[in-house]
C-alpha positions, -999 to +999 in steps of 0.1 A: +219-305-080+218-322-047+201-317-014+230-313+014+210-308+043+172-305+058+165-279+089+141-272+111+130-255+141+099-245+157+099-204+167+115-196+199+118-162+214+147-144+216+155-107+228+164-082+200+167-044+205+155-048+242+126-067+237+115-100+229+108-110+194+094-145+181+110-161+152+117-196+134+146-186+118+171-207+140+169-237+116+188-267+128+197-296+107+181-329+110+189-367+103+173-389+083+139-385+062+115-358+069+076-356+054+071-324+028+035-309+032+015-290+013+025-262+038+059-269+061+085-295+066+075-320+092+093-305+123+093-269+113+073-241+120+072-197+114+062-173+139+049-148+110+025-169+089+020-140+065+057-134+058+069-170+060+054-207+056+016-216+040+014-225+003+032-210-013+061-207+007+062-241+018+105-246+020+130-224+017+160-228+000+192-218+002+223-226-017+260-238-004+277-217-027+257-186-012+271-197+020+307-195+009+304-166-006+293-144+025+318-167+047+344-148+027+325-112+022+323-120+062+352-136+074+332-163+090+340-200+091+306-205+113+276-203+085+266-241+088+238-254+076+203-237+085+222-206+088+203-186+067+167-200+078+169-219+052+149-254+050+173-270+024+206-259+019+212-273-013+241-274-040+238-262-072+206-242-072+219-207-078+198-174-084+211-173-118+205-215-124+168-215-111+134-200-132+104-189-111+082-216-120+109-245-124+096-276-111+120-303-092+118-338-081+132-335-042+130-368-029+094-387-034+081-352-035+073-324-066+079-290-059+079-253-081+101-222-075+072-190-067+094-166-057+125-150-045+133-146-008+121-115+009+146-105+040+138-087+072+151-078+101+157-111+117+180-123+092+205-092+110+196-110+144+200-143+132+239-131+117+244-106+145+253-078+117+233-047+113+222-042+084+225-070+068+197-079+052+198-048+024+234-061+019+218-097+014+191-081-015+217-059-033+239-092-037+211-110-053+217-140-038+183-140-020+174-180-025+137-185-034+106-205-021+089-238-032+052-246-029+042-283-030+027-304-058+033-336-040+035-343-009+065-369+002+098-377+017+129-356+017+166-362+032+199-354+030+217-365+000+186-369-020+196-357-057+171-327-073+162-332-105+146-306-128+113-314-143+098-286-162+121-254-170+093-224-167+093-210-204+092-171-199+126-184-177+129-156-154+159-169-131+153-157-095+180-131-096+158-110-120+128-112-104+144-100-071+162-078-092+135-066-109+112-059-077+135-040-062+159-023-086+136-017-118+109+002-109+110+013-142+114-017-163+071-027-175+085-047-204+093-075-177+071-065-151+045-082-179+066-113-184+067-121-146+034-118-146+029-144-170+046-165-149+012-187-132+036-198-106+045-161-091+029-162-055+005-136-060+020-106-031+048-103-057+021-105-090+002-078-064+036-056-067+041-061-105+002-055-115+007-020-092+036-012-113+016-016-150-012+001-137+010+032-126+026+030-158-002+027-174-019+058-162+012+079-167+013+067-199-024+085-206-022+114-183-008+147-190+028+159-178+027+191-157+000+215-157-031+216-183-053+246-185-091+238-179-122+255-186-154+255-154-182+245-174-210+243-150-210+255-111-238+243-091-243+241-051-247+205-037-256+220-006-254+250+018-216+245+023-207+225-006-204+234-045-198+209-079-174+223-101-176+204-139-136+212-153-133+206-194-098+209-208-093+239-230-074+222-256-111+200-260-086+167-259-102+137-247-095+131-210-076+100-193-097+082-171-087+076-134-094+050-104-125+061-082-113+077-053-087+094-068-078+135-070-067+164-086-039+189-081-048+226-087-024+256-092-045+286-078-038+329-081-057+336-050-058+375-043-035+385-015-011+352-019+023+359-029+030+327-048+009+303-064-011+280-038-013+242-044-041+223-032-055+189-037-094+177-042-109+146-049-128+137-080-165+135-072-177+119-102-168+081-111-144+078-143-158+072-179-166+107-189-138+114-212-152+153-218-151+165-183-140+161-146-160+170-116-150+180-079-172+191-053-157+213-027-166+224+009-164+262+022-140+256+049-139+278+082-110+308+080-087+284+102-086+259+081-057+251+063-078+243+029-097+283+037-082+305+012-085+280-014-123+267-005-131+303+000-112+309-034-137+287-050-167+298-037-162+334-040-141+338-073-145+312-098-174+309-120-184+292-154-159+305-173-129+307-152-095+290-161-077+268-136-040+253-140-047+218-133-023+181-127-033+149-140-056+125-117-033+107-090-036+092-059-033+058-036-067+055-022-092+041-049-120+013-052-107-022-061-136-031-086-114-065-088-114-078-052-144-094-055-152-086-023-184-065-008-173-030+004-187-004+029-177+033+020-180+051+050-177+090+052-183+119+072-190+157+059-171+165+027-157+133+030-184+114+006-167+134-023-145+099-029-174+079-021-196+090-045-168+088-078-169+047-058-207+043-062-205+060-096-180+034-104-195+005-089-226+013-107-213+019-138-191-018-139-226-035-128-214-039-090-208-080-089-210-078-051-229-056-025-219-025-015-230-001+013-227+038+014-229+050+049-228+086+056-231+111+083-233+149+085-251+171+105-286+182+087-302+182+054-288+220+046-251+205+048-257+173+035-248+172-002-256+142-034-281+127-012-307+123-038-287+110-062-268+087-040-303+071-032-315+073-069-283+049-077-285+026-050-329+027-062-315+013-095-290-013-081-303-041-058-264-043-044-262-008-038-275-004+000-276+033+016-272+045+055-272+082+063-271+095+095-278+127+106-263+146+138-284+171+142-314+170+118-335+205+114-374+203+120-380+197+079-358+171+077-376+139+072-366+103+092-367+075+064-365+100+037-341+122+037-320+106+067-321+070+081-312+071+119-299+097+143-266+104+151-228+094+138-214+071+121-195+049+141-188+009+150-221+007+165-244+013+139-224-008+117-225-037+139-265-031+140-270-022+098-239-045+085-252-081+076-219-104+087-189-109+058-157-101+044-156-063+034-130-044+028-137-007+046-129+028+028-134+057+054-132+095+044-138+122+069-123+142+098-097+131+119-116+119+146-144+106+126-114+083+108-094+076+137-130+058+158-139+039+131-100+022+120-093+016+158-136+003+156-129-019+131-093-031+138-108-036+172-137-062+158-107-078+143-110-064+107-073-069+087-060-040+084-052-044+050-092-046+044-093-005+058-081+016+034-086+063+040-083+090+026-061+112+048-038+138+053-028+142+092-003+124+110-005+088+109-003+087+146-034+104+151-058+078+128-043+043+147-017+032+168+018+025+149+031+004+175+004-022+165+015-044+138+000-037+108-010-070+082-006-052+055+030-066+038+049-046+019+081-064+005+104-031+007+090-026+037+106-060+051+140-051+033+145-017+048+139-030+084+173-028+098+186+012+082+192+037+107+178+073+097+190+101+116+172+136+119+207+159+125+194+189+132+169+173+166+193+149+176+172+119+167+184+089+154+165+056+150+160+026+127+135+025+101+104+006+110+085-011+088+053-010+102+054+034+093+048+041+055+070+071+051+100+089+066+079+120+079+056+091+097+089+077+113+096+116+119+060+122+139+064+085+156+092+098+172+082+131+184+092+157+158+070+176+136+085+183+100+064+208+077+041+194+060+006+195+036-002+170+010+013+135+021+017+135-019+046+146-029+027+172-047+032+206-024+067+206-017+062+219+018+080+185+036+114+188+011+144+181+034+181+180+029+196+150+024+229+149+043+240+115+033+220+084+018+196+078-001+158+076-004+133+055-020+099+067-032+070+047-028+049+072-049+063+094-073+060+134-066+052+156-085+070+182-072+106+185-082+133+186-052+162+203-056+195+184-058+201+168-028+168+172-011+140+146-006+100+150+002+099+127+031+060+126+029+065+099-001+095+086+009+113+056+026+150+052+032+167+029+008+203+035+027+213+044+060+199+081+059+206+113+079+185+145+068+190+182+080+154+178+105 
């Protein structure tokens, strides 16, 4: 194994698509001995710090063979050194060769394999072929990244030695492989993770994928019939329902924040209607679920079911009922203090959170700020202030619109009011939160652009929220949150036949029907689940990816674009 050449370059901008984008990927080779930080080659620099560089993506490497090979899947005689962005271009070192969590001598300087190489975009602008960075993935032949356990000297023609061969020896071809390919394959999902090495985005992805498993693993398939126990008002718009399963089967448990899928008969429908409602209760009770649901106005998409609710089921009524599901949840392991922010019906999530938090001991503050208009609406209050009366970490806000003559200022409501960026610049001591906001849509969309505005990560606000993406924050902001499909898919052209739209996939939108509304068009939708059905499109040509499996079934050849990204060039009948 030998080190053939050392490249660098600081970003420079280039134009790409009509507009100018920043990137260090134009690595040039350089001469003589270069110093190996704990972060970066001496020299070199990234224009995206989260996607490239730091510590545990210190080099890049990339092989000679890999460069001969695509010189002939190509036809180019012109992939030199650096070509590929890489910071080493090295010989011998293939994907199949290397373990994440080898460790090499390079030089005077140590270094460990963390992970596989994830591509975006600019590796097409960089080549000047379209698409060619889901070509790159699908060959495997990604390279990977070194972090640095001593610093020193590196140059061309130094030999690499192997130090340490990682014993779980994952090569780097099956851990790209295995990101991206085997969704379904836990067994080694739980030997990368043993890997200590792993940078922790990609152990992020892999502990997602156990947990998912995991809680398919307990759940029910399909429908489960379930019993209404108890049916009590919360408030003047608002009732608890308290679901046991018939079959008196023990029940999974679920993430806070998480909700249910219901199957109703409603009178005067002519096919069963599917509707969604959060869990209202945190997890632990393994006898009995609880949702708490509001009696929406007639034009309300949610108004025959609410109504349904209200008016026709009582203790004693059976409902058809899916297993708990859902992306937006309290992470009781981020170690971080949160703020749980909701507006109306919206605490439903934010209670099952302070349930939660309560029941796990807390470990770190947490804040429950809530707004809705009076004390005859407002639902849970008492017992969201008898929880946070037993837990010094637990700290409670609510805010009243328009409070009615017996409502009572320091009792029953704090301040006057809504909920917005203001009062929790005035209530919020300073740290490091991470944000959960439930509510309406204009409620949701103040506070993220609040919050993103004070300079809040995005990936530190996570909702609850079933409009169109555009209407919460704007897309063409970029978002920090990193997904490493999202990076791969950056280059695939979708095409909507039917409207005459076609555009590339962009990374920054979550699912197709978000690329859809970016652009103007406004596919049918409900759930944003895959649970409903009501956004299933025909696939044309291509092929989809799902980033959250549905549960309802497409027919052959169809997708639900609310859950769905592209994983080939796509066009759909929209």
């Amino acid at each position: 194994m030998k080190l053939l050449s050392v490249n660098v370059s600081p970003p420079r901008e280039v134009r790409h698509r009509g507009r100018r984008v920043t990137t260090g990927i134009f690595k040039e080779p350089v001469t003589g001995r270069v110093r190996l930080g704990r972060t970066n080659l001496e020299g070199d620099g990234q224009a995206d710090l989260e996607a490239h560089g730091g510590p545990n993506k210190a080099v890049y490497v990339y092989s000679v063979e890999n460069h001969r090979f695509w010189e002939a899947e190509l036809s180019r005689t012109d992939l030199a050194p650096g070509m590929f962005g890489e910071n080493f271009t090295v010989e011998g070192m293939g994907e199949d060769d290397v373990h994440v969590g080898d460790v090499f001598r390079v030089g005077t300087a140590r270094v460990q394999v963390t992970q596989p190489r994830v591509p975006c975009y600019k590796l097409d602008l960089r080549l000047g072929v379209e698409g060619f960075n889901a070509r790159f993935l699908k060959s495997g032949r990604v390279g990977f990244y070194f972090r640095v356990l001593e610093e020193g000297e590196v140059g061309p023609g130094d030999p690499i030695e192997r130090v340490e061969t990682h014993p779980q020896r994952m090569t780097v071809r099956q851990i790209s492989d295995l990101l991206y390919f085997q969704p379904d394959n836990v067994e080694d999902a739980e030997r990368a993770l043993a890997i200590d090495a792993l940078s922790p985005g990609w152990k992020e992805s892999f502990d997602e994928r156990l947990a998912k498993a995991e809680a398919l693993h307990e759940a029910w398939d399909g429908w489960r019939t379930f019993v209404v126990a108890h049916k009590r008002p919360e408030s003047e718009t608002i009732t608890s329902f308290y679901l046991e399963p018939e079959d008196g089967k023990p029940l999974p448990s679920y993430r806070p924040g998480q909700f249910l899928t219901f199957k109703l008969d409603i009178p005067g429908q002519a096919e069963p209607v599917l509707r969604t409602y959060t869990l209202s209760a945190g997890p632990g009770d393994p006898e009995r679920y609880r949702v708490s649901i509001k009696r929406e106005p007639p034009q309300d998409d949610y108004a025959s079911s609410s109504n349904y609710f209200h008016d026709h089921v009582v203790e004693g009524s059976r409902l058809q009922v899916k297993a708990p599901r859902g992306k937006f949840f309290l992470d009781l392991e981020s170690g971080r203090p949160a703020v749980l922010l909701s507006a109306g019906v919206g605490l439903t999530p934010m209670v099952s959170m302070l349930e939660a938090a309560a029941a796990s001991g807390f470990g770190h503050p947490l804040w429950f700020v809530h707004g809705t208009r009076n004390g005859r609406e407002h639902a849970m209050g008492a017992h969201v202030r008898r929880i946070a009366a037993e837990h010094p970490d637990a700290h409670v806000h609510i805010r009243y619109s328009r409070p009615d003559a017996g409502d009572v200022a320091g009792q029953d409501y704090d301040s006057t009011g809504h909920v917005d960026v203001d009062l929790l610049k005035r209530i919020l001591p300073f740290d490091a939160y991470d944000f959960y906001l439930c509510g309406p849509t204009g409620f949701m969309a103040e506070l993220y652009r609040g919050l993103t505005a004070l300079g809040v990560p995005e990936a530190r606000i996570h909702y609850e929220f079933f409009g169109p993406a555009t209407d919460l924050h704007d897309r063409h902001a970029k978002p920090e949150r990193a997904a490493a499909l999202e990076a791969v898919t950056g280059q695939i052209e979708v095409q909507f036949a039917r409207s005459g739209v076609t555009v590339h996939w962009e990374p920054e939108c979550d699912t197709i029907l978000e690329l859809a509304e970016k652009h103007g068009l406004s596919p049918d939708f409900s759930c944003r689940s895959g649970i409903c059905g009501t956004c299933e499109s025909t696939v044309v040509s291509g092929e989809v990816h799902y980033v959250e499996e549905p549960t309802a079934e497409p027919d052959d050849g169809n997708a639900l674009i609310c859950c769905s990204r592209p994983a080939t060039n796509l066009v759909l009948d929209i």
